[in-house]
C-alpha positions as CSV (number, residue, x, y, z in Angstrom):
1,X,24.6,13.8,19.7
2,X,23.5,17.0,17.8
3,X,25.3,19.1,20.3
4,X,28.7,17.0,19.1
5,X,27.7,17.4,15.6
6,X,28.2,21.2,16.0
7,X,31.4,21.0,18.0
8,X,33.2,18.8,15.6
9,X,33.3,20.2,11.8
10,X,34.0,17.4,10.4
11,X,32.8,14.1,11.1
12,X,34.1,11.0,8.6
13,X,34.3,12.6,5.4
14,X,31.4,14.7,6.2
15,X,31.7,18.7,7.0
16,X,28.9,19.7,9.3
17,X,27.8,23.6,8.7
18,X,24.8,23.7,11.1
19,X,23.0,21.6,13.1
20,X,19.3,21.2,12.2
21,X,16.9,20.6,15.3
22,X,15.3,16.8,14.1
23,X,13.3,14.6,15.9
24,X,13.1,10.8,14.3
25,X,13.6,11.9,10.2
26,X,13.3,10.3,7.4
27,X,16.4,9.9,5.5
28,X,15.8,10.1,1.4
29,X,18.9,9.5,-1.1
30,X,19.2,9.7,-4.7
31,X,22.5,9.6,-6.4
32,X,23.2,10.9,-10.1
33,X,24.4,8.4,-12.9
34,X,24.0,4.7,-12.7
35,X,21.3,4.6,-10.5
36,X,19.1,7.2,-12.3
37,X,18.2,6.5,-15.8
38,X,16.0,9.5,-17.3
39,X,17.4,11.6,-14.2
40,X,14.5,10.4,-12.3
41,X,15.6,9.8,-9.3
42,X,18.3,13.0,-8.5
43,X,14.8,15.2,-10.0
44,X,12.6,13.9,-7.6
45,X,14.8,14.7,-4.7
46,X,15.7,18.1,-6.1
47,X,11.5,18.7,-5.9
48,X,11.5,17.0,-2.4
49,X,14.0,19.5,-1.3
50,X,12.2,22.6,-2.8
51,X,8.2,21.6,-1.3
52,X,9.9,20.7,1.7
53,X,12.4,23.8,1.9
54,X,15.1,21.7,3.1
55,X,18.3,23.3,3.4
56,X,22.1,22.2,3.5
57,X,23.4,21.6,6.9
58,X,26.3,19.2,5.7
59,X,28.5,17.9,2.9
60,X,30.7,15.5,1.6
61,X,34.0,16.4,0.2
62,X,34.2,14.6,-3.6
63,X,38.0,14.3,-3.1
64,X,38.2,10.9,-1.7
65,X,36.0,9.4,-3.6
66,X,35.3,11.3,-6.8
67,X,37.7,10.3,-9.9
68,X,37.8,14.3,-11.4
69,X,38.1,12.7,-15.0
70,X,35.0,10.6,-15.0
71,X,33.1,12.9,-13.0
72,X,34.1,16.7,-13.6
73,X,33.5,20.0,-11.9
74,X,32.1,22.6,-14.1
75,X,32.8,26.1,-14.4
76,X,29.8,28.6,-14.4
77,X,30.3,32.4,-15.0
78,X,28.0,34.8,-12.2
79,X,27.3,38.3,-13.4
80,X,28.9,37.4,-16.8
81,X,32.2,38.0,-15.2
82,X,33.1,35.8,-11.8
83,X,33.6,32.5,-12.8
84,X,33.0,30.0,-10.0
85,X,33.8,26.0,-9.8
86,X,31.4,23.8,-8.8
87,X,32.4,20.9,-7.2
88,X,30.5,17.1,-7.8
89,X,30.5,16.9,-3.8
90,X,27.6,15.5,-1.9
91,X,24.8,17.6,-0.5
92,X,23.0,16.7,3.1
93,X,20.3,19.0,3.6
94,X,17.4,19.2,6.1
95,X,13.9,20.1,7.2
96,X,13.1,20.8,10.8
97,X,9.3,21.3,9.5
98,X,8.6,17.8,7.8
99,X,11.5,16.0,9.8
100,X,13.3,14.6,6.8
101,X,16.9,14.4,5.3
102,X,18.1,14.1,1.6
103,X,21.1,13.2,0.3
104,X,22.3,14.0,-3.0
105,X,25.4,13.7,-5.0
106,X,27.1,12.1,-8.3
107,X,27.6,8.1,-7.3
108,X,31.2,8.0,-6.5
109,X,34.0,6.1,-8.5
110,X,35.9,4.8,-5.6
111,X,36.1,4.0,-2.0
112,X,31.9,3.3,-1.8
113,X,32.4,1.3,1.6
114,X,34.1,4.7,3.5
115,X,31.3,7.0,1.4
116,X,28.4,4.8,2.9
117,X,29.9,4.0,6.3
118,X,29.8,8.4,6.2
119,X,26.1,8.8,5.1
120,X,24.8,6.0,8.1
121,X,27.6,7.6,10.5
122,X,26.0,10.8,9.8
123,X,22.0,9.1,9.9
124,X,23.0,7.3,13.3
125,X,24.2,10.5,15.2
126,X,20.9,12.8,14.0
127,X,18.9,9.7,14.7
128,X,17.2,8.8,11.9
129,X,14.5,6.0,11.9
130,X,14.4,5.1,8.0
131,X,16.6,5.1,4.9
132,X,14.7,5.3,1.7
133,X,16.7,5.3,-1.3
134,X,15.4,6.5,-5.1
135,X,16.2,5.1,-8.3
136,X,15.7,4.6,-12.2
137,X,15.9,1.8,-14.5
138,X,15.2,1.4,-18.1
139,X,13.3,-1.2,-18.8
140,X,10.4,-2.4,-21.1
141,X,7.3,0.1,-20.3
142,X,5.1,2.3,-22.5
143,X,5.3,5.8,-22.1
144,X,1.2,5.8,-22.4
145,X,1.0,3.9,-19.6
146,X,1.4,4.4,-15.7
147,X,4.7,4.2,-14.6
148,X,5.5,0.8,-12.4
149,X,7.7,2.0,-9.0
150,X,9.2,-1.4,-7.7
151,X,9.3,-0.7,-3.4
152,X,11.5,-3.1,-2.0
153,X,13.5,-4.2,1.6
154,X,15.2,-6.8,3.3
155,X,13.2,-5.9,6.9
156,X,10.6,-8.2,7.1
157,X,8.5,-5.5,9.5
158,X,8.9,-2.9,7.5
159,X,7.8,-5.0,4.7
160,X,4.5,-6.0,6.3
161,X,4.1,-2.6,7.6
162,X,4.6,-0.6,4.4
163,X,3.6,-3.5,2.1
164,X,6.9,-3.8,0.5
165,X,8.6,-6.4,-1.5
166,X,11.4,-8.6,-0.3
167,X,14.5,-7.9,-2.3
168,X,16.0,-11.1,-3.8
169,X,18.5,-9.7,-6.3
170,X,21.8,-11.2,-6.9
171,X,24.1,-9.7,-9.4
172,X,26.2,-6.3,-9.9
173,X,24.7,-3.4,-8.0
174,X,25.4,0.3,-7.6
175,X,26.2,2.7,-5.0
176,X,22.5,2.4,-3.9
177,X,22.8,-1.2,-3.3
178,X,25.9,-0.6,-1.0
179,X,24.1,1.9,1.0
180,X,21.8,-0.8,2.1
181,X,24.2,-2.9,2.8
182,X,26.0,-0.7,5.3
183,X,22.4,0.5,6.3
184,X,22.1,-3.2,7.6
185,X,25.6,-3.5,9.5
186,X,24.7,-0.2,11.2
187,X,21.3,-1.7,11.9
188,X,19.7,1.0,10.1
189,X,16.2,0.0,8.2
190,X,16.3,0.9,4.9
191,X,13.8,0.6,1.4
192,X,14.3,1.3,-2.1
193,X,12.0,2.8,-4.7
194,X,12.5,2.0,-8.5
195,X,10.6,4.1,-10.7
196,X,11.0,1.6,-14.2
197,X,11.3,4.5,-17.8
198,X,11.3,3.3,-21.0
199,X,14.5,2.4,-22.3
200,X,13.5,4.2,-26.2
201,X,13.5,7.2,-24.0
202,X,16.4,6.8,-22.1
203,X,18.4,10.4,-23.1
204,X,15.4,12.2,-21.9
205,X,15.0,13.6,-18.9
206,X,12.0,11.8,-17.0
207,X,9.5,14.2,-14.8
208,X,6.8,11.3,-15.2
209,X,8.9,9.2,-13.7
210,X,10.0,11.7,-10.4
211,X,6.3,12.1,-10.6
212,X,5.8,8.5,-9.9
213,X,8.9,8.0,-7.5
214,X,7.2,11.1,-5.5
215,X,3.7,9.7,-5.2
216,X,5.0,6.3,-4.1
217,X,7.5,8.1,-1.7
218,X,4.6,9.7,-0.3
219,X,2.5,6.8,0.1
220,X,5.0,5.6,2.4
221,X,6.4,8.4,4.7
222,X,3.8,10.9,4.4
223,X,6.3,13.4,2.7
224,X,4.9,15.9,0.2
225,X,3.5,14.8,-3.1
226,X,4.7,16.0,-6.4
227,X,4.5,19.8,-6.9
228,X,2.0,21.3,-10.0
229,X,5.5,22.7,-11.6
230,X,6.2,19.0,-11.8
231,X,3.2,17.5,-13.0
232,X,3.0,20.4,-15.3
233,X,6.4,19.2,-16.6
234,X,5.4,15.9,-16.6
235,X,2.4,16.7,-18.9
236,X,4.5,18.4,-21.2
237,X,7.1,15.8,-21.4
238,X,4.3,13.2,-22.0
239,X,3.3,15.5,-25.3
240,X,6.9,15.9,-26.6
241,X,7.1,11.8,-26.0
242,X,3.5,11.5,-28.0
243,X,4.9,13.4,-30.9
244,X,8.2,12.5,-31.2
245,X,6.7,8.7,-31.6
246,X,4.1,9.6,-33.9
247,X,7.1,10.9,-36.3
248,X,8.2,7.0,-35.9
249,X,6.5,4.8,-37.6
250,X,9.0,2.0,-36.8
251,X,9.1,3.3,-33.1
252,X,5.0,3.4,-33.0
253,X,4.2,0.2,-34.0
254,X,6.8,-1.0,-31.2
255,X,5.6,1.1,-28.7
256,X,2.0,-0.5,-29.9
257,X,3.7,-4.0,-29.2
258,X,4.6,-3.0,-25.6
259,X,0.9,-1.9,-24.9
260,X,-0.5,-5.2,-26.4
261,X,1.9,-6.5,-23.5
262,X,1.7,-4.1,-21.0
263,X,-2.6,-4.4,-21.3
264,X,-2.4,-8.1,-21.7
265,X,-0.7,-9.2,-18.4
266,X,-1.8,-7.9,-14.6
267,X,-0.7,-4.6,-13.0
268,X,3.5,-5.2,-13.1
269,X,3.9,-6.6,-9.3
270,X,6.9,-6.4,-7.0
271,X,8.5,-9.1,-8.9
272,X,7.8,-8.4,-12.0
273,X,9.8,-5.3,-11.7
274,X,12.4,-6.9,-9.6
275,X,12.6,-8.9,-13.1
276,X,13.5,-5.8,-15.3
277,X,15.2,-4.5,-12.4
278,X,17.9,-7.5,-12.2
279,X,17.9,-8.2,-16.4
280,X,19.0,-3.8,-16.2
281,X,21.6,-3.9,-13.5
282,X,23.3,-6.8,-15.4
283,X,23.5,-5.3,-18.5
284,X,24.8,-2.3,-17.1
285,X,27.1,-4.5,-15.2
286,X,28.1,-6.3,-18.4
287,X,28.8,-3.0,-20.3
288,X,31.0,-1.7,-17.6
289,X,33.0,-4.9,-18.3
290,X,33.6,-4.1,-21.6
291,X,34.9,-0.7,-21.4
């Protein structure tokens, strides 16, 4: 099958450039917007790809499925004189050395069913044994407090064998949801990671939170941890958070309220999170209505 990757350029919506020699990989997914509040998500996998030196070996063209007024390209300048476009395409890139494939890209606006169909076209022909898809919600967590990563799957042997959650949501999803979907009719087997940010934060990008989806990413698939540049940023962000509250009164004795909470109840479980999880994705779903 990798020899027919490199003979044919393009292979359903997807350009092949090279063909990356891969045994049973790992394929890890985070997708811009919806999905990842505080930008956890997309800056995990931009980490995963640097620790793991993962490099592009395929593509997505955004034409089909990218609507250029919702989701623009940019224009960047290169020696202060060449300006270049940048495109919101999809990036596939690989490593030979830790076995592993990550996806990332904006989440489309149309045609999701033909964009995930691609992605487990492209994960059936390289082979790949697991799909493991990252994402952020807002939801109703202290900053001071560890972050809660929700791991869920419909595959009741993966969930016994990485001590998963079932997934029993019902409501609007995102273009992480339909992934899993077409995961399942290509008989792909497939998990999700949540990392949950606090929603008085929400504009701010999140390193604690890639921090978290990392370490839990790890846990599972034995890919590398979060990098010292990260936790580094983490720290820093957790500082900035710290004083930006303590100018707050109104916002300090709130976040007080949540810690009261937070310290009062268990450690968040599966379902817990699978609560905030559904009570996010309809509100999301409910503001997309209105617009």
């Amino acid at each position: 099958m990798l020899e027919r990757l490199c003979d044919t350029p393009n292979v359903e919506h997807i350009t092949i450039e090279s063909t990356p020699k891969l045994n049973r990989p790992t394929m890890v997914a985070a997708f811009r917007g919806w999905n990842d509040a505080g930008g956890a998500a997309s800056l995990a996998a931009g980490y995963l790809r640097v620790a793991t030196g993962a490099e592009r070996f395929a593509s997505i063209d955004p034409d089909p499925f990218v609507d250029y007024q919702q989701t623009r390209p940019t224009v960047t300048l290169s020696d202060g004189q060449v300006r270049d476009l940048e495109w919101p395409e999809t990036e596939i890139m690989a490593s030979e050395q830790h076995d592993i494939v990550i996806v990332v890209g904006p989440e489309p606006n149309m045609r999701w069913r033909a964009y995930t169909d691609a992605i487990c076209g492209l994960a059936g022909d390289i082979g790949v044994g697991l799909v493991v898809t990252l994402g952020a919600l807002l939801a109703d967590t202290p900053h001071t407090r560890p972050v809660p990563v929700s791991s869920t799957a419909s595959d009741e042997e993966l969930i016994a064998r990485l001590h998963l959650t079932r997934s029993n949501y019902e409501g609007p999803t995102g273009i992480v949801g339909v992934l899993h979907d077409a995961c399942g009719r290509a008989d792909l087997r497939s998990a999700s990671l949540w990392a949950a940010t606090p929603h008085y934060i929400s504009a701010t990008p999140n390193p604690r939170a890639a921090v978290a989806l990392l370490e839990r990413l790890s846990d599972l698939t034995g890919t590398p941890g979060p990098s010292g540049e990260l936790e580094r940023a983490a720290s820093e962000y957790a500082v900035r958070v710290a004083a930006a509250v303590a100018d707050d009164p109104e916002l300090g004795a709130y976040v007080e309220q949540l810690e009261s909470a937070a310290d009062a109840d268990d450690p968040a479980t599966g379902e817990d999170l699978a609560r905030d999880f559904e009570q996010y994705l309809r509100e999301q779903g409910e503001e997309g209505t209105e617009r």
